[in-house]
N, CA, C and O atoms as CSV, one atom per row, in Angstrom:
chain,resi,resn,atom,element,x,y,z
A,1,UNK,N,N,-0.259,-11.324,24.664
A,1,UNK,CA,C,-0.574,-9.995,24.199
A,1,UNK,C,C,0.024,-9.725,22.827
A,1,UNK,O,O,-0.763,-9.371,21.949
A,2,UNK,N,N,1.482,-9.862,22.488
A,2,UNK,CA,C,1.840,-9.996,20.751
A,2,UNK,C,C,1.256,-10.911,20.362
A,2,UNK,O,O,1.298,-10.678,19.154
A,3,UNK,N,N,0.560,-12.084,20.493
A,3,UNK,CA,C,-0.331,-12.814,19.458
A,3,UNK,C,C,-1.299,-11.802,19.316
A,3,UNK,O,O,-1.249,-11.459,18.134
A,4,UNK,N,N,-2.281,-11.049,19.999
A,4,UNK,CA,C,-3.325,-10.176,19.901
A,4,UNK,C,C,-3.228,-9.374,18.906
A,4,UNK,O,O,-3.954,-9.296,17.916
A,5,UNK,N,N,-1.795,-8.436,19.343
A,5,UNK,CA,C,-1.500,-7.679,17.906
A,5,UNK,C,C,-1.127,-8.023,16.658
A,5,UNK,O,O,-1.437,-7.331,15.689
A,6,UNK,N,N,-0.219,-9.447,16.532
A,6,UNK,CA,C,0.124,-9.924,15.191
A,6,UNK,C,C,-1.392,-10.166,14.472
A,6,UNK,O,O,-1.695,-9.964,13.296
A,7,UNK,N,N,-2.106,-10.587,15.402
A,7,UNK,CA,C,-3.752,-10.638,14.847
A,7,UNK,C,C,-4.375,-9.903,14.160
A,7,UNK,O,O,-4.746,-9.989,12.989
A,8,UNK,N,N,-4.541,-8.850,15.225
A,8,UNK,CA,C,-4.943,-7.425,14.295
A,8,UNK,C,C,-4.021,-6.826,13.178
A,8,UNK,O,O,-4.484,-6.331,12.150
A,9,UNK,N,N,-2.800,-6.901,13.431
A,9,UNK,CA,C,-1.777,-6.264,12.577
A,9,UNK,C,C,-2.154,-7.025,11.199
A,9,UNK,O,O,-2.342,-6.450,10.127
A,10,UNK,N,N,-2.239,-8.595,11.445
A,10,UNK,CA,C,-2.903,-9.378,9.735
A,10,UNK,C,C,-4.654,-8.998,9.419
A,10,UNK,O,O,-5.362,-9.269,8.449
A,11,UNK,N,N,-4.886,-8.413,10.436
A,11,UNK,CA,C,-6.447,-8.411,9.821
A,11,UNK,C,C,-6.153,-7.337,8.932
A,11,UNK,O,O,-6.707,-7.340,7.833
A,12,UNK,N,N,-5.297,-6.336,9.261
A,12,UNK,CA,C,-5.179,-4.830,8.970
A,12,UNK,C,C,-4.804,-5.020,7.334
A,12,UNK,O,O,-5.503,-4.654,6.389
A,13,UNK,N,N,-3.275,-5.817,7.268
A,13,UNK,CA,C,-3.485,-6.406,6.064
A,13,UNK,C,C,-4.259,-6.764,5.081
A,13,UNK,O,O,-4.242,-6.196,3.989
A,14,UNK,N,N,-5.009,-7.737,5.369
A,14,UNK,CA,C,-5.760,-8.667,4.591
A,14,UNK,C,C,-7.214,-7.732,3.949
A,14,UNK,O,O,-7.868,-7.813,2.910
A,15,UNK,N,N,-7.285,-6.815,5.221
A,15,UNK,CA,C,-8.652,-6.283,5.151
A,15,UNK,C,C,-7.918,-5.076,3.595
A,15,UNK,O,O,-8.786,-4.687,2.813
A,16,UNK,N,N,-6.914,-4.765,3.400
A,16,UNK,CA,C,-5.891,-3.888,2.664
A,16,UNK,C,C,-6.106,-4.303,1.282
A,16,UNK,O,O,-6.452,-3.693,0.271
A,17,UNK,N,N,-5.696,-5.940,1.617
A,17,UNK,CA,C,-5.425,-6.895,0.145
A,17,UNK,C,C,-7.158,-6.534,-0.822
A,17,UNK,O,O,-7.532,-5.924,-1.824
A,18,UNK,N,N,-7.805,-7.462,0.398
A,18,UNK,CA,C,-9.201,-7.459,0.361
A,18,UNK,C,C,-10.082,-6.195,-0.258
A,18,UNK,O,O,-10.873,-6.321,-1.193
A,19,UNK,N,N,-9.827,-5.089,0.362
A,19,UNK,CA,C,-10.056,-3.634,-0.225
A,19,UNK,C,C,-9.469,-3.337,-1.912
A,19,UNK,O,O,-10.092,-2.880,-2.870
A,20,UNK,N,N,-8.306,-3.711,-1.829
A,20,UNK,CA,C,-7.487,-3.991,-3.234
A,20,UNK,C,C,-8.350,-4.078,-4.281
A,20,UNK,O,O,-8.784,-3.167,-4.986
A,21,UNK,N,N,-8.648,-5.703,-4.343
A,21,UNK,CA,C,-9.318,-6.485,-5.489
A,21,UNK,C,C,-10.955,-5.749,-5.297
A,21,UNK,O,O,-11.396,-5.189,-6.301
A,22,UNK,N,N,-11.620,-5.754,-4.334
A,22,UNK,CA,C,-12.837,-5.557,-4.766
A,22,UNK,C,C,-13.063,-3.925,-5.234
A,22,UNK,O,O,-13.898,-3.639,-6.092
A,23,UNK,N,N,-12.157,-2.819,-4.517
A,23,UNK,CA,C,-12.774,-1.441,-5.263
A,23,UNK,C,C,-11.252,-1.059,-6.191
A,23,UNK,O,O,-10.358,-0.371,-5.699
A,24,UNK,N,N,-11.203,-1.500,-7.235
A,24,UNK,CA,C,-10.274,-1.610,-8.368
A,24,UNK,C,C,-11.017,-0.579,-9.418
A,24,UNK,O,O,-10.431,-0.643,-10.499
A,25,UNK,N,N,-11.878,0.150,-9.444
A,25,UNK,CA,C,-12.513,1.510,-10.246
A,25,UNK,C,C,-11.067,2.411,-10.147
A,25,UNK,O,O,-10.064,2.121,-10.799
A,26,UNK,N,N,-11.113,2.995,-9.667
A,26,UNK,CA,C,-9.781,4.373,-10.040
A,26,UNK,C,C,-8.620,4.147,-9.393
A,26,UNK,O,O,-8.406,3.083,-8.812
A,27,UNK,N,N,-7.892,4.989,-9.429
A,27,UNK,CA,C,-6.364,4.906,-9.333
A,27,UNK,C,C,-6.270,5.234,-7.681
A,27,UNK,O,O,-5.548,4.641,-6.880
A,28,UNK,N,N,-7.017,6.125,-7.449
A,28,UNK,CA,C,-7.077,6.756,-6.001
A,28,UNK,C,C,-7.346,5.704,-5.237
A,28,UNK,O,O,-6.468,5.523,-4.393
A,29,UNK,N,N,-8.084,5.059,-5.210
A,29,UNK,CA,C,-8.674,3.931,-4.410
A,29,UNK,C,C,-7.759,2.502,-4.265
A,29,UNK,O,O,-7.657,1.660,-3.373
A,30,UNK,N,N,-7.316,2.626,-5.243
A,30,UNK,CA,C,-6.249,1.246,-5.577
A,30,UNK,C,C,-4.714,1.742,-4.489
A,30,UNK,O,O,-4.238,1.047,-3.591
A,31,UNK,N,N,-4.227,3.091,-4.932
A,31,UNK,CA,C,-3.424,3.506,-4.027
A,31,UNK,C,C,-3.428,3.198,-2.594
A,31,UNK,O,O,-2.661,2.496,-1.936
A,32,UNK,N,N,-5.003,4.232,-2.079
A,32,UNK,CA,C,-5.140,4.152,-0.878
A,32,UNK,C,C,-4.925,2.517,0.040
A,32,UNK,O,O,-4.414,2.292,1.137
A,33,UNK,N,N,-5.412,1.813,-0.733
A,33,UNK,CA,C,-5.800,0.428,-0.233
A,33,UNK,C,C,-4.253,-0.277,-0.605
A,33,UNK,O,O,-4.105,-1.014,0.370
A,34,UNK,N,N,-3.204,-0.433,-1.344
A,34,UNK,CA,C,-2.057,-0.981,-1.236
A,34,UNK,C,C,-1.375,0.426,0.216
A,34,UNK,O,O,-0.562,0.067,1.068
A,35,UNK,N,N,-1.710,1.315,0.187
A,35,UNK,CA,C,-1.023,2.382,1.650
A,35,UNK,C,C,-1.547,1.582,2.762
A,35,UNK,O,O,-0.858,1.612,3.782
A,36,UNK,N,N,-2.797,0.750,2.795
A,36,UNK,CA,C,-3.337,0.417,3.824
A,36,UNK,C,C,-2.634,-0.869,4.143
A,36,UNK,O,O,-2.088,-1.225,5.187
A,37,UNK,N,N,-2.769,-1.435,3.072
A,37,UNK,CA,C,-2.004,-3.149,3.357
A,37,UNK,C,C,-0.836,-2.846,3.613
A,37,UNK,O,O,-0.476,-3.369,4.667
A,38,UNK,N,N,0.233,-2.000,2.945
A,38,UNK,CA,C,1.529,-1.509,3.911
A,38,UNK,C,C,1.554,-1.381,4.958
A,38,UNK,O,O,2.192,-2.216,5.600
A,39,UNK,N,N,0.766,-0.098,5.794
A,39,UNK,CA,C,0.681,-0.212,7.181
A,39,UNK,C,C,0.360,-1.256,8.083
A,39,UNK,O,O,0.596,-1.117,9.284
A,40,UNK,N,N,-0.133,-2.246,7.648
A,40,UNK,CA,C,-0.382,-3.447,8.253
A,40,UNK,C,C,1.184,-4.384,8.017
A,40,UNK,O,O,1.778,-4.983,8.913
A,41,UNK,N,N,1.511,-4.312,6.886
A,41,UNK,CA,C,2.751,-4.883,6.584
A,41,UNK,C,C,4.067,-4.258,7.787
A,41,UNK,O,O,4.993,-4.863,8.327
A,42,UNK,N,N,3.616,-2.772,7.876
A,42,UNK,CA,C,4.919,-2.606,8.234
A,42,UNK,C,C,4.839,-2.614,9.860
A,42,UNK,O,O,5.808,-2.477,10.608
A,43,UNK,N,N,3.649,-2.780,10.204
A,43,UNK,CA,C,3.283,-3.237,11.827
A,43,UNK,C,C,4.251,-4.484,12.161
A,43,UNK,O,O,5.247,-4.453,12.883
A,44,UNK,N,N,3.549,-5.942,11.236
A,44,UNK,CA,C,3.921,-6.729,11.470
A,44,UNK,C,C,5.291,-7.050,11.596
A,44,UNK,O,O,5.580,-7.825,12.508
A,45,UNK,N,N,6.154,-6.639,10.908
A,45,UNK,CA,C,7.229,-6.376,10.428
A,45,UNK,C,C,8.207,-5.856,11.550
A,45,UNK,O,O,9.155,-6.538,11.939
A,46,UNK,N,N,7.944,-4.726,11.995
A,46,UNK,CA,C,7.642,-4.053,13.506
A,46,UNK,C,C,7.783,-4.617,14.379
A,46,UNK,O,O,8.823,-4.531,15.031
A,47,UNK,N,N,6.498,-5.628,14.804
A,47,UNK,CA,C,6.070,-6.342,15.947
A,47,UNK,C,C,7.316,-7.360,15.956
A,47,UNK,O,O,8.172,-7.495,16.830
A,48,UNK,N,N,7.161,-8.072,14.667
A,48,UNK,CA,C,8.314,-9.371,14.559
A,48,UNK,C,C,10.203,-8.952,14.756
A,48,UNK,O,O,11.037,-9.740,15.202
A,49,UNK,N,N,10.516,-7.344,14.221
A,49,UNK,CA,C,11.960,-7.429,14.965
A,49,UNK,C,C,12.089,-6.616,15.832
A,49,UNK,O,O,13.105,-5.921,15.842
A,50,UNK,N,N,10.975,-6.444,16.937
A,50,UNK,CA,C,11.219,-6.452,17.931
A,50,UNK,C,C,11.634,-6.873,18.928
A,50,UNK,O,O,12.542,-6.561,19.699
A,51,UNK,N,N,10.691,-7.836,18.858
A,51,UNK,CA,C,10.528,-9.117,19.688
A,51,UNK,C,C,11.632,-9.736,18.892
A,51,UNK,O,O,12.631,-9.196,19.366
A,52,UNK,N,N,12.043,-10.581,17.929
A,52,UNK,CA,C,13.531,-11.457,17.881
A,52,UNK,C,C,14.770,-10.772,17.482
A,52,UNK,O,O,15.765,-11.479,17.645
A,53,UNK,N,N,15.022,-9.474,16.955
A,53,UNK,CA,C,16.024,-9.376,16.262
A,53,UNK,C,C,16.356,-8.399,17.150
A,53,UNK,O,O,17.291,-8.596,17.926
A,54,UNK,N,N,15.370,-6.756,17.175
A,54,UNK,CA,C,16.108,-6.308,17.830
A,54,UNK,C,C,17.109,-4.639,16.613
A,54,UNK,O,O,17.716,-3.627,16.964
A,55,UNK,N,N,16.859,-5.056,15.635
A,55,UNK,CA,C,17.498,-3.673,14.861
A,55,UNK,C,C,16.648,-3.124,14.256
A,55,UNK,O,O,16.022,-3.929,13.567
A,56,UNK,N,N,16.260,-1.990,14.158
A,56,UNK,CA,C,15.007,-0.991,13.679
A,56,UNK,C,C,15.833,-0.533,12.372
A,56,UNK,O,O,15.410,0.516,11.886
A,57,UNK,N,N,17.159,-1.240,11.576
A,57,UNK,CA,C,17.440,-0.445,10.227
A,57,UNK,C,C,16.463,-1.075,8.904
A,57,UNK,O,O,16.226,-0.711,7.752
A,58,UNK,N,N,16.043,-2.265,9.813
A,58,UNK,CA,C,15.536,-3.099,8.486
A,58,UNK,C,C,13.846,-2.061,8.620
A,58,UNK,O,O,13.318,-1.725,7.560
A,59,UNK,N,N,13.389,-1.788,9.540
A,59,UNK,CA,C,11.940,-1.262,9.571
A,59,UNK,C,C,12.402,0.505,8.689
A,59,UNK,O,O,12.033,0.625,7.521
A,60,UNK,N,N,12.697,0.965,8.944
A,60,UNK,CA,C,13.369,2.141,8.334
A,60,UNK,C,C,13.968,2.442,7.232
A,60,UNK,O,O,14.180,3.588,6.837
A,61,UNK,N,N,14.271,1.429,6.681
A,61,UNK,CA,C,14.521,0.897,5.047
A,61,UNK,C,C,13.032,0.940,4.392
A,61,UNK,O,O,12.748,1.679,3.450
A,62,UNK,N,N,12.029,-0.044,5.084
A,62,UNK,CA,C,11.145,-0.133,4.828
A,62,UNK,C,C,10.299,1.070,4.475
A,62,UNK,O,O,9.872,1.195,3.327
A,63,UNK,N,N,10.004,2.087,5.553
A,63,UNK,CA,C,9.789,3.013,5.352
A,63,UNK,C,C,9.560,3.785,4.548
A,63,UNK,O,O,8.467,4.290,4.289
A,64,UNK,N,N,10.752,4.001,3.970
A,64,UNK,CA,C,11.546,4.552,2.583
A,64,UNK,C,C,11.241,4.179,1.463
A,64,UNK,O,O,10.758,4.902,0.592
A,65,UNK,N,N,11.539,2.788,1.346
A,65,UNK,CA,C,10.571,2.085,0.332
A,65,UNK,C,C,8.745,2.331,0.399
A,65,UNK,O,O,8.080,2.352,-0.637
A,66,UNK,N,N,8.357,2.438,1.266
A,66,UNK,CA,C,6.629,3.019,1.324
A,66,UNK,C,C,6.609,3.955,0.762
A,66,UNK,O,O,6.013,4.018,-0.313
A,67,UNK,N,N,7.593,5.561,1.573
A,67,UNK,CA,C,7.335,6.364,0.918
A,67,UNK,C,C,7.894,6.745,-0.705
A,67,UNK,O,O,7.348,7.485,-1.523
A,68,UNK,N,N,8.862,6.152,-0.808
A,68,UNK,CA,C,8.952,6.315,-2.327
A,68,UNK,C,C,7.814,5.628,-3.442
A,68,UNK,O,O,7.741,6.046,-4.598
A,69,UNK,N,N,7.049,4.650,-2.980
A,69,UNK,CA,C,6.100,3.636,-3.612
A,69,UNK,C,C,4.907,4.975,-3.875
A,69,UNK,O,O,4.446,5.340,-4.957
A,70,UNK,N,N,4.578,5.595,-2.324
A,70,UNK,CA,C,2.827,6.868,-2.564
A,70,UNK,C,C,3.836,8.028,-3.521
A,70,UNK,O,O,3.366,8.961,-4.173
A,71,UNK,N,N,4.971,7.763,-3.429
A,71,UNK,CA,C,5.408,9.504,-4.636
A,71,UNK,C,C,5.392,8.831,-5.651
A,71,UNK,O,O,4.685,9.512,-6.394
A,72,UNK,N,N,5.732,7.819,-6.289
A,72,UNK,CA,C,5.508,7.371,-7.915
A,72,UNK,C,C,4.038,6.987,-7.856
A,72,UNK,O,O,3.446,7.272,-8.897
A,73,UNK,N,N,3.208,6.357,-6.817
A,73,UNK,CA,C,1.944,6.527,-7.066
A,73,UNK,C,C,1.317,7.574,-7.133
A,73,UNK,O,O,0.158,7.468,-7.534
A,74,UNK,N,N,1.647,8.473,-6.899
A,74,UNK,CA,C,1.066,9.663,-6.649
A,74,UNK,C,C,1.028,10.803,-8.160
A,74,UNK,O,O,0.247,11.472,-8.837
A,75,UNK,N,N,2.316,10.462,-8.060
A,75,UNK,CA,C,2.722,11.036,-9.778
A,75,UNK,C,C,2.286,10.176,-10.796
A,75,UNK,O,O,1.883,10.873,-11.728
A,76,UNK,N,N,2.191,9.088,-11.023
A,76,UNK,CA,C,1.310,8.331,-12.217
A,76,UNK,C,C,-0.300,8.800,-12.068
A,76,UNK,O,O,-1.070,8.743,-13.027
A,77,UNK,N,N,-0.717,9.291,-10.679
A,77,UNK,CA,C,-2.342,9.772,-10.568
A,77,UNK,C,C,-2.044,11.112,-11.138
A,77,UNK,O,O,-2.856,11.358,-12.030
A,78,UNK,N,N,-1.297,11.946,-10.982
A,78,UNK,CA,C,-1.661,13.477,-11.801
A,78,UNK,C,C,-1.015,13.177,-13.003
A,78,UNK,O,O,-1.748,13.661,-13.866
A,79,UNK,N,N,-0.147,12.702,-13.493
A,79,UNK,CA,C,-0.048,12.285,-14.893
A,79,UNK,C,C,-1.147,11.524,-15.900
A,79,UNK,O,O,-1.272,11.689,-17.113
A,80,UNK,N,N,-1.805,10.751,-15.128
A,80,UNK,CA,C,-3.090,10.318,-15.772
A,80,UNK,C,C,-4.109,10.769,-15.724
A,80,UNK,O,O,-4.938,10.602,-16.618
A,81,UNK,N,N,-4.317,11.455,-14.675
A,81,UNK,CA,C,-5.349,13.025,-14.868
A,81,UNK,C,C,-5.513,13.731,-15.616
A,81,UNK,O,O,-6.451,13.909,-16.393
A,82,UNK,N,N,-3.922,14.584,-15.345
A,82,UNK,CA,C,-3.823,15.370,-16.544
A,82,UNK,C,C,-3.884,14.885,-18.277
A,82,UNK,O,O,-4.231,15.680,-19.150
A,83,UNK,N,N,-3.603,13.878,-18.476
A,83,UNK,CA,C,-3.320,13.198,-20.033
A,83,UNK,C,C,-5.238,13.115,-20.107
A,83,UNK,O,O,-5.913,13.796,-20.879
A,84,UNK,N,N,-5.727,12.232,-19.222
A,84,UNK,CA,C,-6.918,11.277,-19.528
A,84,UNK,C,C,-8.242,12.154,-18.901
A,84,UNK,O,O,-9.409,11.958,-19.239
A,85,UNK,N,N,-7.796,13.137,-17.938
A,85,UNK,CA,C,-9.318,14.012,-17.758
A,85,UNK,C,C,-9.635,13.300,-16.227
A,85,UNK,O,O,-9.979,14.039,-15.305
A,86,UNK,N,N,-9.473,11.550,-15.973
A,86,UNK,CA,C,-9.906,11.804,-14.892
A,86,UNK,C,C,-8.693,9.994,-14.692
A,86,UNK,O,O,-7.773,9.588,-15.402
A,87,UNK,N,N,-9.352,9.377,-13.373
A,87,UNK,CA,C,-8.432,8.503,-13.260
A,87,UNK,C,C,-9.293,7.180,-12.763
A,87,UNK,O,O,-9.029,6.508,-11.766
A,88,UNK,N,N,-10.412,6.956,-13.711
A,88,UNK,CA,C,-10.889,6.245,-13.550
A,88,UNK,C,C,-10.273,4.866,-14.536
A,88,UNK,O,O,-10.470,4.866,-15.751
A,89,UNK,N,N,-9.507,3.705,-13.835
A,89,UNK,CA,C,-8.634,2.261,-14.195
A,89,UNK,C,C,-9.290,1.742,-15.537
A,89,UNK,O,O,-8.456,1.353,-16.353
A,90,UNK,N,N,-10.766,1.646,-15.984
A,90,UNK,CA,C,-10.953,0.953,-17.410
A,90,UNK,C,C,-11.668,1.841,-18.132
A,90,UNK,O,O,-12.436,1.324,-18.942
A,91,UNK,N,N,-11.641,3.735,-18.058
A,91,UNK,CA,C,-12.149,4.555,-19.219
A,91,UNK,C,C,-11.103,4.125,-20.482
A,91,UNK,O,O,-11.562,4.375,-21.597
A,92,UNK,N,N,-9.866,3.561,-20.450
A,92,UNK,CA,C,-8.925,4.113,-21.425
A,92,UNK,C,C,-7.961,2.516,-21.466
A,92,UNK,O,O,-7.858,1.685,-20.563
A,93,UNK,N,N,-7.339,2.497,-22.888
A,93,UNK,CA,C,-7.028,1.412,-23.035
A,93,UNK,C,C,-5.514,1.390,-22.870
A,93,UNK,O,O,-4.947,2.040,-23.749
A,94,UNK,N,N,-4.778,0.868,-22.058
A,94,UNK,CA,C,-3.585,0.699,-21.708
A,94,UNK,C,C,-2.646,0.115,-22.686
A,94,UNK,O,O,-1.483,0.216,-22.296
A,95,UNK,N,N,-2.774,-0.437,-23.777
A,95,UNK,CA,C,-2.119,-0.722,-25.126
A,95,UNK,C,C,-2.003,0.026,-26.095
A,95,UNK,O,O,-1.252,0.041,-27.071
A,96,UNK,N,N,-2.769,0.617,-25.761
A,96,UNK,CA,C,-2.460,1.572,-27.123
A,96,UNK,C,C,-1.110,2.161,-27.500
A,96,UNK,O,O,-0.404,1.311,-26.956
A,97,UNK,N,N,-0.320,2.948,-28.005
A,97,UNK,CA,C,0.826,3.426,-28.661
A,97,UNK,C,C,0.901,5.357,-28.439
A,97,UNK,O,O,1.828,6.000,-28.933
């Protein structure tokens, strides 16, 4: 039965990664889809010190680190809104000065 879920828990992933690379148009979408491959990350993660280790500080660290990752993502999306009008990834050239 944990092989079943480590299963799904990597499809959840991959399907995350996968979502990633192919809808790479705006900022929103790129977010959503690294939030998604996290939750799959932090399943697995989950599943695995459960079953051997046994301490929930390392999953709860984790956590923390997620949610601090969607608040700086979150704030680079209304900062580039507001500057650029909208938040679409190749209207605007990232070198510039």
């Amino acid at each position: 039965m944990i092989g079943l879920y480590m299963i799904l828990f990597s499809m959840i992933f991959f399907i995350g990664l996968i979502s990633l690379l192919m809808k790479r148009v705006n900022l929103l979408m790129i977010l959503l889809s690294m939030e998604f491959s996290m939750l799959g990350l932090m399943m697995i993660l989950l599943n695995l010190i459960l079953m051997f280790v046994g301490e929930g500080y390392f999953i709860l660290m984790f956590i923390v680190f997620m949610v601090i990752d969607s608040v700086l993502g979150l704030t680079i999306l209304v900062f580039m809104i507001r500057l650029y009008g909208n938040d679409y990834f190749f209207g605007f050239n990232l070198l510039e000065c």
